[in-house]
C-alpha positions, -999 to 999 in steps of 0.1 A, spaced: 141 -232 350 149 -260 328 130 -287 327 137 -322 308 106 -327 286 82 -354 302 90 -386 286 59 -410 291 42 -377 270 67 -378 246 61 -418 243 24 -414 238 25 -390 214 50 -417 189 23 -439 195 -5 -424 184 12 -409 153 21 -448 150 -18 -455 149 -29 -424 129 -28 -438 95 -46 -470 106 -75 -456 125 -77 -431 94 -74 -452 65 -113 -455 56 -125 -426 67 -112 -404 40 -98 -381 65 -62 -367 69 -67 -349 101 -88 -351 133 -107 -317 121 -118 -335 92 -124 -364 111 -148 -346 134 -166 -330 105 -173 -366 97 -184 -373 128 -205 -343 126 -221 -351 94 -230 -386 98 -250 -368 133 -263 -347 114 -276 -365 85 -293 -387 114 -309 -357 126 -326 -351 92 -337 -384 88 -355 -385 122 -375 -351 107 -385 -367 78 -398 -392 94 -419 -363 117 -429 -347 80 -447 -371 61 -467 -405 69 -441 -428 57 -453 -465 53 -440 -492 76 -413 -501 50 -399 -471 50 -404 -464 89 -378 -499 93 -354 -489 64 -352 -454 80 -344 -472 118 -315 -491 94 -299 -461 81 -301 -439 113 -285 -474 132 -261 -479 108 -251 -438 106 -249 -444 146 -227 -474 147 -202 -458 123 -197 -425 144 -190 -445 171 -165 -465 151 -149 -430 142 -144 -412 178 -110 -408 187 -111 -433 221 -73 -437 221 -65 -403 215 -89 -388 243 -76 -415 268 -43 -399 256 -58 -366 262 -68 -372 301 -37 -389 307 -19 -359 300 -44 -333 313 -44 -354 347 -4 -355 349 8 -337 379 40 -331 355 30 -306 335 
């Protein structure tokens, strides 16, 4: 059975290879793996700085500075996550075409 490639997928696709390099640029990623080990790290590093704060009696200073970093950690993993590409994504797993 031969079937003529679905064309809005095909469409998507040349768009988001149009976007790639943009939405990569300052990351200092080439691909979405590394982009989710970003993503991952900057989680992670979150993570640890919510333990220190469990492991020692830091002073108010450091309380606030730590609420900076783990806010500002936060806001750019958000800035990072793929939304295009996983709108892309339930587009084409909800396509009755495929």
């Amino acid at each position: 059975m031969n079937k003529e490639p679905n064309t809005d997928i095909q469409n998507w696709i040349e768009e988001l290879k149009k976007d790639r390099v943009f939405r990569f640029m300052n990351t200092g990623a080439s691909s979405y793996k590394q982009l989710g080990f970003i993503i991952l790290s900057l989680l992670n590093t979150c993570q640890t700085h919510l333990f220190s704060l469990e492991n020692k009696a830091p002073t108010k200073e450091q309380v606030q500075e730590l609420r900076i970093d783990i806010y500002n950690l936060l806001e750019m993993a958000k800035n990072l996550l793929p939304h295009i590409e996983l709108e892309f994504l339930d587009k084409v797993l909800n396509s009755e075409d495929l």
